[in-house]
ZABAKOL-237161 format. One record per residue (C-alpha): residue number from 1; x, y, z. Coordinates in pm, 1 decimal. Example, Ala and Ser with C-alpha at 12.3 -4.5 7.8 and 13.67 -1.06 7.14 Angstrom:
residues 2
1_1230.0_-450.0_780.0
2_1367.0_-106.0_714.0
end
This chain:
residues 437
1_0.0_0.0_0.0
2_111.3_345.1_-51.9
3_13.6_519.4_270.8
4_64.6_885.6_119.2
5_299.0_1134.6_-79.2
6_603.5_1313.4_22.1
7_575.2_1683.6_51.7
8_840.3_1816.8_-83.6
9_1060.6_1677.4_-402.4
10_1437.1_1686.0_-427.0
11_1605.9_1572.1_-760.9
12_1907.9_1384.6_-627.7
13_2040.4_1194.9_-955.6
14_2366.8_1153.6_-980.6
15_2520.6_1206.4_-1388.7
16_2493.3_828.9_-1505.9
17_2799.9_663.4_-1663.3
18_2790.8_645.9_-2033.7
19_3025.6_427.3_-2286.0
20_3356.2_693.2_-2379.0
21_3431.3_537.2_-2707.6
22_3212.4_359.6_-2999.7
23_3312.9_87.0_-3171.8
24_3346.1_-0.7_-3511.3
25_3440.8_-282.8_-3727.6
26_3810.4_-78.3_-3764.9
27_3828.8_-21.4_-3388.8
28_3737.8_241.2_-3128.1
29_3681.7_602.5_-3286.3
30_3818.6_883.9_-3067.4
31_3547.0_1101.9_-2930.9
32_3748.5_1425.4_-2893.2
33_3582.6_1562.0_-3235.1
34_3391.2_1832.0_-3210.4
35_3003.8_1780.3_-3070.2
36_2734.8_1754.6_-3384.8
37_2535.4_1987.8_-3179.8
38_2694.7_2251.3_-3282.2
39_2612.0_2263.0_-3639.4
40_2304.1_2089.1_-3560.8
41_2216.3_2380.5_-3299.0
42_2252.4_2671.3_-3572.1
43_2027.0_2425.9_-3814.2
44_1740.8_2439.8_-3570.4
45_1804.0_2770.5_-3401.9
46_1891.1_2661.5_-3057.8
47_2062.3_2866.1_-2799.6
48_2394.3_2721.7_-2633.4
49_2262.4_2806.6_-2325.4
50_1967.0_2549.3_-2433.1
51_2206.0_2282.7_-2539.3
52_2405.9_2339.3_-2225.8
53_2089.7_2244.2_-1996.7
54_1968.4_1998.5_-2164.2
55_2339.8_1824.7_-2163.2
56_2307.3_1894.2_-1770.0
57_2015.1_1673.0_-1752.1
58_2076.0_1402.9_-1980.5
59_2332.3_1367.0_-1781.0
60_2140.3_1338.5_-1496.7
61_1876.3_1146.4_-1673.8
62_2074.6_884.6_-1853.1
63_1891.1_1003.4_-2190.5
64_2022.6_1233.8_-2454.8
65_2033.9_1589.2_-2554.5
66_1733.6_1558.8_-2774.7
67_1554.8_1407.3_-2570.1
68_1583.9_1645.6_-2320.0
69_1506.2_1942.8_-2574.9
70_1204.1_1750.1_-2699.1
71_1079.1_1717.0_-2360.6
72_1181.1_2049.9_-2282.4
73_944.5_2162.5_-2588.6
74_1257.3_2394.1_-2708.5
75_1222.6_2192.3_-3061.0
76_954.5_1937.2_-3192.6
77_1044.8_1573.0_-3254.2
78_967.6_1620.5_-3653.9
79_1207.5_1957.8_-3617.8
80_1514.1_1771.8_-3459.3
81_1483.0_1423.9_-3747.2
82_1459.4_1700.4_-4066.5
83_1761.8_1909.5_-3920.4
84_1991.2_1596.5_-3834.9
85_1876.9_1423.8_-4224.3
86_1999.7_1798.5_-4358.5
87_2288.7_1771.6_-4153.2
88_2415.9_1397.9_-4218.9
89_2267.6_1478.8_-4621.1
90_2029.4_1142.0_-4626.8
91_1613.8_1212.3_-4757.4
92_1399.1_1310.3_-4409.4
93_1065.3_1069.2_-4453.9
94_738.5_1294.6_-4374.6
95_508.2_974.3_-4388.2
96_548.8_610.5_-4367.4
97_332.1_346.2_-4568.5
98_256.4_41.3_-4293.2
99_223.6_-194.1_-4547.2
100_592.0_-125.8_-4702.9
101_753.6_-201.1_-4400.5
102_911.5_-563.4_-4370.3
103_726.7_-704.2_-4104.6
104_959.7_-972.6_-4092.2
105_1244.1_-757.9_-4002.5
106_1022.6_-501.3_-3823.5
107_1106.4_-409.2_-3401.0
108_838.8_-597.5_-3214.7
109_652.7_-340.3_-2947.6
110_774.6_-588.1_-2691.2
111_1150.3_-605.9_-2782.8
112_1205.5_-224.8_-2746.0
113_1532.9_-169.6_-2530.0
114_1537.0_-7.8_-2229.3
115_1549.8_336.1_-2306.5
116_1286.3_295.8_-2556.6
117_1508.8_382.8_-2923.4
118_1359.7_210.6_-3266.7
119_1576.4_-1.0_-3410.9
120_1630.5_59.3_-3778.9
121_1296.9_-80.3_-3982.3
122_1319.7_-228.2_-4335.1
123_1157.4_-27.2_-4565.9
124_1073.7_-132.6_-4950.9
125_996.7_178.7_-5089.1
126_946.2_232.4_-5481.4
127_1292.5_293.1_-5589.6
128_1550.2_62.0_-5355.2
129_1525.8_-69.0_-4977.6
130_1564.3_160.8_-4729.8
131_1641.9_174.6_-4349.1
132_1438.3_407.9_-4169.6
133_1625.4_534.7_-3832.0
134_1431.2_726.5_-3633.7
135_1675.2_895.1_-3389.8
136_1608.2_1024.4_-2981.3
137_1744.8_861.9_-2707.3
138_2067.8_742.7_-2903.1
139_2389.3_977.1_-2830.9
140_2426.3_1173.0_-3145.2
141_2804.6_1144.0_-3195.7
142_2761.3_786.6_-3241.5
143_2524.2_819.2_-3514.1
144_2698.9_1077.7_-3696.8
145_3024.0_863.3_-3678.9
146_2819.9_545.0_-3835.8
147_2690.7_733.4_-4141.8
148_2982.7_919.7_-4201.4
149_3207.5_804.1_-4458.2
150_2989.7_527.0_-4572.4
151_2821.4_616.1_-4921.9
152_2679.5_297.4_-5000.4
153_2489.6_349.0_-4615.5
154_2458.6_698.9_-4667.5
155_2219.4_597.9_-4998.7
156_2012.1_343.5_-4811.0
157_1941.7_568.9_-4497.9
158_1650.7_751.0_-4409.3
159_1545.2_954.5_-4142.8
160_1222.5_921.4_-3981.8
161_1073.0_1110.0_-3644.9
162_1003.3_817.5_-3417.6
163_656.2_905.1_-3362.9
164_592.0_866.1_-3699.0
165_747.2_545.0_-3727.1
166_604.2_384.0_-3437.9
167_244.9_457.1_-3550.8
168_323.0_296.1_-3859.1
169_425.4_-20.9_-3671.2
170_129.8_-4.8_-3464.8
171_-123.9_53.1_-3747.5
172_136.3_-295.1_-3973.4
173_89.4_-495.7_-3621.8
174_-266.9_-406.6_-3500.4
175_-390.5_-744.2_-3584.0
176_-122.1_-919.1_-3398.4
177_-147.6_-685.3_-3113.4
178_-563.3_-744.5_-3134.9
179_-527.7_-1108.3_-3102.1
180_-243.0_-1100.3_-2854.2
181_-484.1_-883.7_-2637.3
182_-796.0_-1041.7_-2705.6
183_-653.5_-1438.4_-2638.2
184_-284.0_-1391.4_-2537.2
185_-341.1_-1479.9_-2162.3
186_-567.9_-1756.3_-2286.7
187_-370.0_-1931.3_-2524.2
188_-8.4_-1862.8_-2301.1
189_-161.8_-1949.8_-1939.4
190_-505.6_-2068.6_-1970.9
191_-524.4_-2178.2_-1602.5
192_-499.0_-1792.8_-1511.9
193_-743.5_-1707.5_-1753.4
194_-1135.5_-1648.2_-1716.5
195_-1233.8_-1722.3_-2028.2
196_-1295.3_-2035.8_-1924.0
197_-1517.2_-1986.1_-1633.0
198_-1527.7_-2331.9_-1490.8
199_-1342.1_-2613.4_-1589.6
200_-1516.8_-2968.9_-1572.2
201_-1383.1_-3065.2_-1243.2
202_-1492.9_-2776.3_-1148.0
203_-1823.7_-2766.8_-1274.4
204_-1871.2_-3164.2_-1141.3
205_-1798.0_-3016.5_-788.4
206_-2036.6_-2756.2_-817.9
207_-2335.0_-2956.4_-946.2
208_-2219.8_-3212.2_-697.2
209_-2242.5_-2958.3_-381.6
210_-2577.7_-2822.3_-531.2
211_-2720.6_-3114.8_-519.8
212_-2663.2_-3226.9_-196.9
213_-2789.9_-2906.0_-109.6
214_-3143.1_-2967.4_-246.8
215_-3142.3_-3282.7_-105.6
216_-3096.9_-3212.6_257.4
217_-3318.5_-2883.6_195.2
218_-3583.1_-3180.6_53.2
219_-3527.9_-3407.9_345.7
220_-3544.6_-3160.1_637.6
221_-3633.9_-2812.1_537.3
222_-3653.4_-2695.7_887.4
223_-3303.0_-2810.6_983.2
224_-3171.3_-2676.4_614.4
225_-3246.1_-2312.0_720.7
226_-3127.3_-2344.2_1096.8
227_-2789.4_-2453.6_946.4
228_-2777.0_-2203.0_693.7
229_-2864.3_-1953.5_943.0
230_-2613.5_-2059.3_1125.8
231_-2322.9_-2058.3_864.2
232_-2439.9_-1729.0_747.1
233_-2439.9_-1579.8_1053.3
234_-2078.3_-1697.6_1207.9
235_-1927.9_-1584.7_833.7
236_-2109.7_-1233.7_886.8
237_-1898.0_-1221.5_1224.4
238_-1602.1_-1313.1_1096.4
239_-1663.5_-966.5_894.2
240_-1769.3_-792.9_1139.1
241_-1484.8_-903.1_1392.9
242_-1217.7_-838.3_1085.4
243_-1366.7_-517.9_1016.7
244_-1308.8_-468.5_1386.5
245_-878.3_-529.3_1419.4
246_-894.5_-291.0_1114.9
247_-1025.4_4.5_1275.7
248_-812.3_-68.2_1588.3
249_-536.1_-33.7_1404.7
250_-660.3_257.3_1139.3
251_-500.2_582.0_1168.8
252_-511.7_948.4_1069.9
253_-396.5_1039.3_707.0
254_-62.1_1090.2_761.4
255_190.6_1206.1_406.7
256_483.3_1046.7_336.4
257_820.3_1177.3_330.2
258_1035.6_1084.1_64.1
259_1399.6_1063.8_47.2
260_1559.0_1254.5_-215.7
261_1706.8_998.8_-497.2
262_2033.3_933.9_-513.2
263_2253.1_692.4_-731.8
264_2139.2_564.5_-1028.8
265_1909.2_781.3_-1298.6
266_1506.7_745.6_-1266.4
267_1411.2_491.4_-1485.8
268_1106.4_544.0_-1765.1
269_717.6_511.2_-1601.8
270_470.6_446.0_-1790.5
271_82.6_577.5_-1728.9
272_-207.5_355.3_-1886.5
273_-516.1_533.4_-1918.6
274_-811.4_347.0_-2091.9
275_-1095.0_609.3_-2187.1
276_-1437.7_543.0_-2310.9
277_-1696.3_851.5_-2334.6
278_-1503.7_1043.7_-2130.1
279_-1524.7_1351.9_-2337.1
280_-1641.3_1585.5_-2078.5
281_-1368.3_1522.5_-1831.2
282_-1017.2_1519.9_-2075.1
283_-948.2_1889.2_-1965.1
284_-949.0_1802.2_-1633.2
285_-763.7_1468.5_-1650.5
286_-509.4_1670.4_-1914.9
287_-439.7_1904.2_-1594.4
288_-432.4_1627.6_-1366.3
289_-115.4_1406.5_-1550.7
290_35.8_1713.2_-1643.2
291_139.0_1762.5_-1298.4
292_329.7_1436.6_-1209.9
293_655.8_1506.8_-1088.4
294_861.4_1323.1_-1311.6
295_1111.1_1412.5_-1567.6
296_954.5_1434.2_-1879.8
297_1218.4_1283.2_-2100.7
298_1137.1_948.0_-1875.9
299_770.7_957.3_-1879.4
300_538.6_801.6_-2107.0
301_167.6_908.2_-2054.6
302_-52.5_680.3_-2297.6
303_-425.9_775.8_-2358.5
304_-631.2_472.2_-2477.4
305_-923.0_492.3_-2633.5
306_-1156.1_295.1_-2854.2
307_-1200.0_334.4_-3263.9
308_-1524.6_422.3_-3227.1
309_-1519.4_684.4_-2966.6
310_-1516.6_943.7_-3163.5
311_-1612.7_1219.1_-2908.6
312_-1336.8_1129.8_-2687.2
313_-1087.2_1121.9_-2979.5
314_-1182.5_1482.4_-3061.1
315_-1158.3_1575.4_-2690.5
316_-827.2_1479.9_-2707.8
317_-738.8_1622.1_-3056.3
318_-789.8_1952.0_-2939.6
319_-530.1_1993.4_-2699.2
320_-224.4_1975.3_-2811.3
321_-56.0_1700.0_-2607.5
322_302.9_1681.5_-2447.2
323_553.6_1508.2_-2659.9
324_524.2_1221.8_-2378.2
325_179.0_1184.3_-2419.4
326_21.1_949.7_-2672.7
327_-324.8_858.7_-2789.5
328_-317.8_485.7_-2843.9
329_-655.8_376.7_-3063.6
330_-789.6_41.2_-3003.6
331_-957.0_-115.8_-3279.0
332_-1318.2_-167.3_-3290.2
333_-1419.9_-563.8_-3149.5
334_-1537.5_-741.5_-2875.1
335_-1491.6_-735.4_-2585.5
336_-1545.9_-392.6_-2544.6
337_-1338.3_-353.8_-2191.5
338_-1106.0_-163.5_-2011.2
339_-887.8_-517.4_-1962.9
340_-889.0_-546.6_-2326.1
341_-748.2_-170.0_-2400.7
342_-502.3_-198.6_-2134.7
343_-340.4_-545.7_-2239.2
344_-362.9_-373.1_-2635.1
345_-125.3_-100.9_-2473.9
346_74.5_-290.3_-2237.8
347_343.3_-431.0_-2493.6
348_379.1_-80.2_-2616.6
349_506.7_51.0_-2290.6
350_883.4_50.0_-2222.2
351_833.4_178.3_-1893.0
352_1050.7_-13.7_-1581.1
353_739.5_80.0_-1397.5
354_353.4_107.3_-1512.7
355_46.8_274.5_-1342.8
356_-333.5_219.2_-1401.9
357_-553.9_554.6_-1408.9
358_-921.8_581.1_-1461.8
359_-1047.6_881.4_-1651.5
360_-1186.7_1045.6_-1308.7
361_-872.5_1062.9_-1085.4
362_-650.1_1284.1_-1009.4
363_-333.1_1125.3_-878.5
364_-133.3_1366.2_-606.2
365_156.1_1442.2_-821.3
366_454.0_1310.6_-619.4
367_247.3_985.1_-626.6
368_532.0_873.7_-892.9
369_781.8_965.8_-650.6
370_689.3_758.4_-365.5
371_606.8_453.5_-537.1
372_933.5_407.3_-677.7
373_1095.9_498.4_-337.5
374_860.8_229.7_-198.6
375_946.8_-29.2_-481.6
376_1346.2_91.3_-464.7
377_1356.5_30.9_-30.2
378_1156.4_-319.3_-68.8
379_1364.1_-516.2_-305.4
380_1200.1_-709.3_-602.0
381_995.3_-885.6_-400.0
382_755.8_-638.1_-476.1
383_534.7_-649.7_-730.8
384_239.9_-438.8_-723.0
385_205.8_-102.8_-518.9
386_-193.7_25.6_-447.1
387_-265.9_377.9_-406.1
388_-518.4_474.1_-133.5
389_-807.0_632.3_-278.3
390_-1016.5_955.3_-183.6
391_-1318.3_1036.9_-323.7
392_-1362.2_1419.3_-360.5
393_-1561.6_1615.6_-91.9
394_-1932.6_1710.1_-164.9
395_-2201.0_1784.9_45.1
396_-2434.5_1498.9_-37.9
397_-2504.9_1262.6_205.5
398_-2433.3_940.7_-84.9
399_-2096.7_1118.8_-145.6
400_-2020.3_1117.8_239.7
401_-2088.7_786.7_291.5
402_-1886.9_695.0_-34.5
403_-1593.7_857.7_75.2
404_-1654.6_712.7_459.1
405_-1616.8_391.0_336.8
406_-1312.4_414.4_125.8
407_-1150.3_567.6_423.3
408_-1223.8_268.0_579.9
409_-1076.4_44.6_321.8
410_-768.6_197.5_272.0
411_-684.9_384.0_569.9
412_-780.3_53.3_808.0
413_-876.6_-282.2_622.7
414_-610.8_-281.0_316.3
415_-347.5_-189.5_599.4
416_-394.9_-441.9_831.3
417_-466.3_-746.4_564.2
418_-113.9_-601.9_427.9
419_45.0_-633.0_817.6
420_-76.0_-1008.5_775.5
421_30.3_-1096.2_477.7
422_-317.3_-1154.5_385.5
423_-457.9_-1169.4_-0.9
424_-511.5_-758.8_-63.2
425_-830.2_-701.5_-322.0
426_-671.0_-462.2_-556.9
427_-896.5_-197.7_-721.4
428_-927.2_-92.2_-1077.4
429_-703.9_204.4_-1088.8
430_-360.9_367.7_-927.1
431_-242.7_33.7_-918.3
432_144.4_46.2_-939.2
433_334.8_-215.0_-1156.0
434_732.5_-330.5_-1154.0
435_784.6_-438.0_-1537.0
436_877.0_-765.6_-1585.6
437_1102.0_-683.1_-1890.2
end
């Protein structure tokens, strides 16, 4: 459980430790050349004083200078590929065709490396194959020094923003990434699936117990219901008397205090958010993520939504988004559920760690912060980190009671089952994830 937030954030990363040299077939090339960003700063207008801070925190970050200006919004994503293809003289691809690319050869969503670059991507365009590179988290040096000099590479290369490129995949792979959604639990582990609701042992038990049931209820009603009675009663106790340790135990809201981060960079998170008619409320949840403390260049905020919601789709296409944000569009089919989104996103994420949001909340925005600090202090172990939720205060009597009785639950029940090492029902949302990757 996360009892609370921190109330104050310190940035305590310490400048992660990046390769010196890159190597070639004909060795290790000397990195004392001059930086690409500086021609590549007077192509897209940037101030040194830019390029110096963003340096600063990829440092800090473990990322790279353009991701850091991209996140910084000093330059756009499509403004950084087109100024690097003028600079390295290869063709800078506006659009890609999903169907040229060689899906054989193609990155698969789940085999993206851990901070997230594109591989290159075979492309059979009408003249000759091509490699599409779509360039962001790589250092820059080291793909200037792997084009340069080669013509024969030079003429097969082309820059792509990686955006661009990854919607392409998405739109060649949706029918893979349907099915894996749809049945991938089902066909991989079907003992931890509920498609099959009961199996036939199962199912004999059941009928079995049932009726016995109707046979003692046949044979002696009147001793049927004093039993029942009985067995209900001692089980509504055993509530009662649970319900009971909890509140002994319960406490005042109390916030966390988190320990500034030192050591090794923050690693990516990734935020799920599956929306269905949910047009009205996208300012508001907009305003809500937007104020995560994270840095940006490591967050991934993706907005899932189906094919068909076309209200929600135009809520969200007239904002214009963070570069971390991205709409993900489910294709239309059954079943129509938030489970189904969410496992249709989950192989596109390439966060470390992964949070579940519904439309209506409004996570406290260190909430980031002190999950990892939790999941960082308790070893792998951990798995799965649950928020405490708290319903918004209105004067309605429903409301109070509603937000009485998830006071309860988190702030005295979830507690105390989590003291005893008990089986913790875990909600539908702010539900905290360690990757598995």
């Amino acid at each position: 459980m996360l009892d609370g937030v921190a109330d104050s954030s310190v940035d305590g990363e310490s400048p992660a430790s990046r390769s010196s040299a890159f190597t070639t077939g004909s060795g290790t090339v000397d990195r004392r050349r001059p930086s690409p960003w500086r021609r590549l700063g007077q192509l897209l207008g940037i101030s040194p004083a830019d390029i110096a801070t963003a340096s600063a925190r990829c440092r800090a970050n473990d990322t790279s200078i353009a991701a850091e200006l991209i996140a910084a919004q000093v330059i756009t994503e499509t403004e950084f590929c087109r100024a690097l293809a003028q600079m390295l003289h290869v063709p800078f691809l506006e659009q890609v065709e999903p169907s040229l690319i060689d899906l054989r050869r193609a990155i698969r969503f789940e085999a993206l490396s851990r901070n997230g670059d594109l591989p290159p991507v075979a492309y059979h365009s009408q003249v000759l194959p091509l490699l599409l590179i779509a360039p962001n988290l790589t250092p820059l040096a080291d793909l200037v020094r792997m084009i340069e000099g080669k013509g024969d590479l030079r003429r097969r290369i082309c820059i792509v923003a990686p955006t661009t490129l990854r919607g392409a995949i998405q739109e060649r792979s949706r029918v893979s990434l349907m099915r894996q959604a749809v049945s991938g639990l089902a066909d991989a582990a079907p003992s931890m699936s509920s498609r099959t609701v009961l199996t036939g042992r199962q199912g004999f038990v059941l009928g079995l117990a049932t009726a016995g049931l109707l046979t003692f209820a046949a044979l002696d009603l009147s001793l049927f219901a004093h039993v029942f009675h009985v067995l209900g009663s001692v089980a509504f106790l055993c509530c009662v008397l649970l319900r009971f340790a909890a509140a002994m135990s319960a406490r005042p809201w109390k916030l966390a205090r988190i320990e500034p981060h030192e050591g090794a960079p923050l690693p990516v998170y990734s935020v799920l958010v599956a929306l269905r008619n949910e047009a009205a409320i996208v300012p508001e949840l907009l305003i809500a993520l937007g104020k995560l403390d994270w840095p940006r260049s490591k967050l991934e905020i993706k907005l899932i939504c189906e094919s068909d919601d076309a209200a929600t789709l135009a809520a969200l296409a007239a904002h214009e988004l963070h570069p971390c944000f991205e709409v993900l569009v489910v294709p239309g089919g059954d079943p129509r559920t938030k489970p189904k989104a969410l496992a249709y996103a989950l192989p596109q994420c390439k966060g470390e760690f992964v949070v579940l949001y519904d439309a209506e909340d409004r996570p406290h925005p260190l909430q980031l912060r002190e999950a990892f600090d939790q999941f960082s202090r308790s070893g792998h172990d951990l798995a799965c980190l649950q928020a405490p939720l708290v319903i918004s205060r209105s004067r309605p009597l429903l409301t109070r009671l509603f937000a009485f009785e998830y006071a309860a639950l988190f702030r005295g029940l979830l507690p105390r089952l989590a003291s005893w090492q008990a089986l913790i029902p875990l909600g539908g949302t702010s539900n905290h994830f360690r990757g598995i990757r």
